[in-house]
N, C-alpha and C positions, 0 to 999 in steps of 0.2 A: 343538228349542230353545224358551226361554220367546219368544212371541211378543212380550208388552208390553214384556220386558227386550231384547229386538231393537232394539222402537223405540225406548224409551227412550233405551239406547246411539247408535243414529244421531242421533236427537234430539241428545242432548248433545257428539257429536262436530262437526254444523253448527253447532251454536251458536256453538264454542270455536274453531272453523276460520275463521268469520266475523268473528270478534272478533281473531283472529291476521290479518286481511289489513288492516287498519289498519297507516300508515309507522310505524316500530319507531325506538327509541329506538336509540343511539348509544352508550349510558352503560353501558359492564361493571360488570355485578351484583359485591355484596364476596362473595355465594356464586353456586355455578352447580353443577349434579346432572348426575351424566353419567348416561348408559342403566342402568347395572347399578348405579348408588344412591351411587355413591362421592361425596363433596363436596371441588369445587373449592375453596378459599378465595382470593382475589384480592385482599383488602384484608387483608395479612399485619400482624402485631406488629413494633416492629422493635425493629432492634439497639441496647441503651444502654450508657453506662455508670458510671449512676447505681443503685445496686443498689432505691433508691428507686423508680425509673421503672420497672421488674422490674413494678410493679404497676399504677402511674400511669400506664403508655403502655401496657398491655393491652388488647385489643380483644375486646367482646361479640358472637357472633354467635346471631341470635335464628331460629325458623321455625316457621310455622305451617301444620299440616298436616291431610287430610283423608283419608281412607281408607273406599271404601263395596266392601261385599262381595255377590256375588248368586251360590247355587252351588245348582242345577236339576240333578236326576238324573231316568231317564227311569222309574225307578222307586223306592219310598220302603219300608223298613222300618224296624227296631227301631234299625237301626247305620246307614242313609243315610237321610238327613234334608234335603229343599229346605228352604233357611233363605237371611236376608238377615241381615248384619251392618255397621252403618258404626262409624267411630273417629274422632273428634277428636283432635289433640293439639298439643303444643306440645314447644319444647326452647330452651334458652340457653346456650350454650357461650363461656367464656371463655377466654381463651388470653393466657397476660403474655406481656410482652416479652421479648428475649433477655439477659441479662447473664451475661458470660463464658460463654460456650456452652452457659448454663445457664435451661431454663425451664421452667413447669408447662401444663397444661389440665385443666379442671374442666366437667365437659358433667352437667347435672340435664335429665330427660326425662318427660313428662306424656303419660299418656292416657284416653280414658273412650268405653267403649265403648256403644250402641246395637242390642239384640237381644230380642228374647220368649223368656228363659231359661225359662221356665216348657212353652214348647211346643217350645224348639229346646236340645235338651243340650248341655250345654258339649263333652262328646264327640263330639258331631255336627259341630262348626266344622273346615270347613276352612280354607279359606286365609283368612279372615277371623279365626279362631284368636287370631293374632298382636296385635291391638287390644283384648284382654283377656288376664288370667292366669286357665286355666281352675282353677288350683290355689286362687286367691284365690275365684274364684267359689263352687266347690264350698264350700272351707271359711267364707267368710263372706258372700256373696253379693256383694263390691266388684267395681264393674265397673270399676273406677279402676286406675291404674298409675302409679306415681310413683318413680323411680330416679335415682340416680347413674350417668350411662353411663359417663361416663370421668373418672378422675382420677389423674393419672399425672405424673412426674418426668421428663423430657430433660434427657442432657449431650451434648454434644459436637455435629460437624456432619457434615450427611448426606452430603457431599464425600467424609467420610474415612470417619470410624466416628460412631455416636451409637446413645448407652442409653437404653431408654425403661422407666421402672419402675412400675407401678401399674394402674390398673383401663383399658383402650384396648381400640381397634379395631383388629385386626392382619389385616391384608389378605397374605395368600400363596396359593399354591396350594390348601392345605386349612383355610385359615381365611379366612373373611370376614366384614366386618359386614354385608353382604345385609341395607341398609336401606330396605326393599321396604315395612314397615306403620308404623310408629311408634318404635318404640324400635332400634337394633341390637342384634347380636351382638356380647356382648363378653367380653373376658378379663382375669381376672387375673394379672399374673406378669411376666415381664423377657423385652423383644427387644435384641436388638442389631443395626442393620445397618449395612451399609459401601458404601462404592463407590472401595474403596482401589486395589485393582487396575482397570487402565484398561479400558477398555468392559464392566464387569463387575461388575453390583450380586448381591449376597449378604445372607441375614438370615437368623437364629437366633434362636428364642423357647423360651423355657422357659414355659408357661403351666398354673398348679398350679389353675385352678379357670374354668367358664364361665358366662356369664349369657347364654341363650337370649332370645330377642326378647319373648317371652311370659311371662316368668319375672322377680320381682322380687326374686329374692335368686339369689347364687353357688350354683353346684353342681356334682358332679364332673360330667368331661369324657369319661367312658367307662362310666356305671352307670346303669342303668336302673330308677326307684323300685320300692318295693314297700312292703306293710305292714311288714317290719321295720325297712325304713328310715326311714318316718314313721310310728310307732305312736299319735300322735295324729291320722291323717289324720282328715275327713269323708268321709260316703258323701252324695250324693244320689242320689235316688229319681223318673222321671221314667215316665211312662205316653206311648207314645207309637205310632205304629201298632197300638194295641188290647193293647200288650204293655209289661209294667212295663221299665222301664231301669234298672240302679241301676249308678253310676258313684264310684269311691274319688279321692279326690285323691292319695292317695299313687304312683300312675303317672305322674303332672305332676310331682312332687315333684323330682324329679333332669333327668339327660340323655333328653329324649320327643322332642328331634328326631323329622321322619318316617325320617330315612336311621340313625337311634340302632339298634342288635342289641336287641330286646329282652329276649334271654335272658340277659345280662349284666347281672342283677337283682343288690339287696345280697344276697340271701338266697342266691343261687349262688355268687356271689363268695365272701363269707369264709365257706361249706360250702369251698371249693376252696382255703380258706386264700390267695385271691389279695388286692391290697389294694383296697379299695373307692374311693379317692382318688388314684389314678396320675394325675401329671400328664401332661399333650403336651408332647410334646420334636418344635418342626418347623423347616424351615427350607426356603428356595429358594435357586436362584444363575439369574444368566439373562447369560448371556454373547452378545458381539456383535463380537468379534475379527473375524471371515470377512465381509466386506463382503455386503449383502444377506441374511447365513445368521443367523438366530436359535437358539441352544439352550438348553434352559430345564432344570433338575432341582429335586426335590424331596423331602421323604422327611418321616415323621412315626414316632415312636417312643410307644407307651404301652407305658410299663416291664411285663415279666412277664405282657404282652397281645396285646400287637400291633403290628406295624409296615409302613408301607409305604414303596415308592419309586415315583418317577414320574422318565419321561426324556421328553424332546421337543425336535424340529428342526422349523423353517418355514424354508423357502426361499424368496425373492421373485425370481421375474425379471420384471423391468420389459421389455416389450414397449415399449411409447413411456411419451412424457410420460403419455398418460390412461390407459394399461392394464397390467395386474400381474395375472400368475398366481403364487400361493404355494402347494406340495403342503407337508403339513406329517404328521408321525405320533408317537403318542404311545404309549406303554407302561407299564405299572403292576403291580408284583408286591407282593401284598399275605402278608405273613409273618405266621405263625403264632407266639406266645411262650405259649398257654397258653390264649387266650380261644376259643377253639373245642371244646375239652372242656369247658369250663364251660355255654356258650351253645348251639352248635352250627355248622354251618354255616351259614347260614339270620340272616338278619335278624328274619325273622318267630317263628323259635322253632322252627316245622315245619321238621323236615329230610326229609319225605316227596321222594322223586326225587333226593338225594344221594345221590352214591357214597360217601365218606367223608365221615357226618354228625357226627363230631367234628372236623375239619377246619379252620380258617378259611386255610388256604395257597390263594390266589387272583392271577387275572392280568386284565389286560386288555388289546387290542389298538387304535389307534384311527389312522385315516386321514381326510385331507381335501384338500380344494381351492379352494379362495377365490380369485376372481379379480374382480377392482375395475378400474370404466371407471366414469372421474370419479367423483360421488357415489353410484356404484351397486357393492354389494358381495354379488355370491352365493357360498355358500358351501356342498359338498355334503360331505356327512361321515358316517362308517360306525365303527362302533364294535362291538366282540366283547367279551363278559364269558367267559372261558371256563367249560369245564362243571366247577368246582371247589366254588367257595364265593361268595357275596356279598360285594362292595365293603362298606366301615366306614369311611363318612366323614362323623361324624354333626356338621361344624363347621360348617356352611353353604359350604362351598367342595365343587364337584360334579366329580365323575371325568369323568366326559363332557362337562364344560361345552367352549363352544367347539368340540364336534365334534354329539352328537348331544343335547344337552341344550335342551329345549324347557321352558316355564312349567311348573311342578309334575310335571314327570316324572321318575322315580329309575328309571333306565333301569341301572341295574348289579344286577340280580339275575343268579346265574350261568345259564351258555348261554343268556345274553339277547343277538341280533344287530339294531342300532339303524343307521337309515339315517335323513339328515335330510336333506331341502333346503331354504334360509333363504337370503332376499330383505333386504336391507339400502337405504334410499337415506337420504340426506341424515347419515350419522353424524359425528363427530367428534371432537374429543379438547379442547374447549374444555368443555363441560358447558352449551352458552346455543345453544339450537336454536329459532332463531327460523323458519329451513323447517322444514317439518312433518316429523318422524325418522319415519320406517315399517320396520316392520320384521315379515315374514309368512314361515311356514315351516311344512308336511308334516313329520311323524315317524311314520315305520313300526317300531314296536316287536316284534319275533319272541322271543317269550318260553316258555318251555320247559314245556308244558301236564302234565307229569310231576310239574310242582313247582307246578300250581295258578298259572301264571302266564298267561295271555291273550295272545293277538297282538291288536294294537290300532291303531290309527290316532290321528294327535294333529293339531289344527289349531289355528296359532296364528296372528294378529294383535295386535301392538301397537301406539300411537302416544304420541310424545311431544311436546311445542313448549312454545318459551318466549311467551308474550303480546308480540306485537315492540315492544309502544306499553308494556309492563311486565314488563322481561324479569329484575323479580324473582321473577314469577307463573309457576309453569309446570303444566303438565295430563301424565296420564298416562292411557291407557285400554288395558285387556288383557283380549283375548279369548282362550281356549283350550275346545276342545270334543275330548272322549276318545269314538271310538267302538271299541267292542270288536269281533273279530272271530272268537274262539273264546269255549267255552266250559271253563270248568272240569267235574274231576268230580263235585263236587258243587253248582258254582255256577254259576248262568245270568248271565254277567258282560254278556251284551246289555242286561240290565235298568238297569244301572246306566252305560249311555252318560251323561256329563254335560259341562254347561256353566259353567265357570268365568270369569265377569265381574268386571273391579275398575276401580274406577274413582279416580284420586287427585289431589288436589292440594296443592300447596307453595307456600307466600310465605316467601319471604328477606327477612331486613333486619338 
């Protein structure tokens, strides 16, 4: 690991922990960020019914943000690159009032990023990535980002049924806004959810176009760019371990997630006569009838492409008041409609160690166990990709999450077997973590060296807290370190052990 980026880290975590034991205010923030980025709102719009005050009693919610990136590999070529990147930004969301079960929200988002483009390619960013549009860079060198994240139509109430119509953040199983750097993930298009039937919320989105976190315009939700797709792209041209680099914008241009198929190019596509612009058709239900028993489903359809289902049961048995063991397991059969002869099996393109490399018919298996006394929550979890084809869930919502899903890991490559154990204290479900949220966990990744995949080890620590004496301030610090344990055939994946540090911080008002 970088030693100064060690101390640094420690450095800035005493500082922040000292400054958190000062007596803490009293005063609920009008926002508050729970662990995985979702925002609280606590100082709601309310109800009117003056169609005037629609506007007049609307409520601004404003935040100021920080995002610094530090990503150390233990070795550097042409395609891994040590680089640091940070991001400012800002966002102001406003939200009217309700008249007749009807209202809007308007959220404009700002960023501007900090890097030596000239020595670190834009294709070199990783999780730092997201604090710039590598598309915009390439094509004009703006480090800037400026968006409409959401703007979108509500009727009705989330009691019964309510429509949400326009540019939003749709949180489900396989969509989320995973607002981890600056801007979310969002979509365009129409949800519906309900919680008409009793212990039993349900939601259905139809979503025709997405805007990636890194990205400042809509683009399809299942296509991966290419030059025919942007035949104006740019190229830039970078020298960098002794070796030229030349890099096109038109691969940023569309869906570059890292979990996106890359072989699901325009160029493949309508050669296969499939449509380039398939919307996401997805939805969850998570019922709670069975005292104690949770069960969750889920499914997503891309017309003439692909679809998936997800099933899952958690059980709690409460041992006493302070302690709870929940086994819980989950299942995923990923359907084939066509996109597997076009692409292959294979996320990456290479179907090299597929058995059926036109294929995308895929499963996954997943087990765990969580068991919480008082503010302490361990949680050991095992997940199977079977030996078929790769998981396709390029929305920001992750197949493994909650089992063995660790910071930047895409642990669904097929006959991939993922074991995790994850340390939890002080969480909550408030989003205003004035004790210090810790949360550390081991990932043993068994990856299928046939198909160029590594066995690896993953080590994570995070922390979060709200400032107690300013608990509209809050800090984030996340460590993760990949060591590899096999080697590819033609790659010596030791070389490229790395260290992933971020460091961030948020003001509410």
């Amino acid at each position: 690991m970088n030693r100064y980026l060690t101390k640094f880290s420690l450095v800035v975590l005493t500082l922040l922990t000292t400054l958190s034991a000062d007596e803490g205010s009293s005063t609920e923030p009008r926002i508050a960020m729970k662990t995985n980025a979702q925002l609280i709102y606590n100082d709601k719009a309310p109800v009117v019914e003056d169609i005037l005050e629609l506007f007049t009693e609307g409520k601004f919610y404003g935040r100021l943000r920080s995002n610094n990136f530090h990503f150390n590999w233990n070795a550097q070529n042409e395609t891994h690159d040590i680089h640091t990147i940070a991001g400012v930004g800002t966002s102001l969301v406003y939200q009217s009032a309700t008249w007749n079960m009807f209202d809007f929200r308007v959220g404009v988002y700002g960023s501007y990023a900090f890097f030596q483009d000239k020595n670190d390619p834009a294709s070199s960013l990783k999780a730092g990535k997201d604090v710039v549009s590598r598309y915009d860079v390439i094509n004009g060198g703006n480090r800037y980002m400026a968006v409409i994240g959401q703007s979108y139509l509500r009727y009705g109430d989330v009691k019964y049924a309510e429509v949400l119509a326009g540019r939003q953040l749709v949180e489900t199983f396989y969509t989320k806004s995973n607002d981890t750097k600056m801007i979310p993930n969002t979509f365009d298009g129409l949800v519906i959810n309900s919680k008409a039937i009793p212990k039993t919320a349900m939601s259905v989105a139809y979503l025709a176009q997405q805007k990636l976190r890194d990205h400042t315009t809509a683009h399809s939700v299942l296509m991966f760019g290419d030059s025919a797709s942007d035949p104006d792209a740019a190229t830039a041209t970078y020298e960098y371990a002794g070796k030229p680099v030349t890099v096109s914008s038109s691969k940023y241009s569309e869906n570059d997630d890292a979990g996106m198929h890359k072989g699901l190019t325009y160029t493949a596509l309508s050669a296969a006569g499939k449509p380039t612009d398939s919307p996401l058709i997805t939805g969850d239900v998570h019922n709670k009838s069975v005292e104690n028993l949770k069960l969750d489903g889920s499914f997503y359809v891309v017309p003439e492409l692909l679809s998936q289902v997800m099933l899952e049961g958690n059980y709690k048995f409460k041992v006493n008041e302070k302690l709870s063991i929940s086994p819980g397991m989950r299942y995923i059969n990923q359907m084939d409609s066509g996109a597997g002869s076009v692409g292959g099996a294979s996320l990456s393109g290479n179907t090299l160690g597929y058995e059926n490399k036109d294929s995308l018919n895929a499963q996954m298996i997943g087990a765990r166990l969580v068991t919480q006394y008082e503010n302490y929550k361990l949680n050991l979890g095992y997940t199977q990709i079977l030996d078929e084809a790769d998981l396709v869930t390029p929305w920001r919502g992750f197949p493994t999450s909650g089992y063995t899903r660790s910071m930047a890991r895409y642990n669904w490559k097929a006959n991939t077997q993922s074991a995790r154990i994850q340390l939890e204290r002080n969480a909550n479900k408030s989003g205003v973590y004035k004790d210090l949220y810790i949360q550390t966990s081991i990932l043993l990744n068994n990856g299928d060296e046939s198909k160029n995949v590594p066995n690896s080890l993953y080590y994570y620590a995070g922390f979060v807290q709200n400032i107690p004496s300013m608990v509209e301030m809050q800090w984030r610090l996340r460590l993760g370190y990949a060591q590899y344990l096999s080697n590819g055939a033609t790659v010596n994946f030791e070389d490229f052990n790395n260290l992933d540090a971020r460091l961030e911080l948020n003001y509410f008002f």
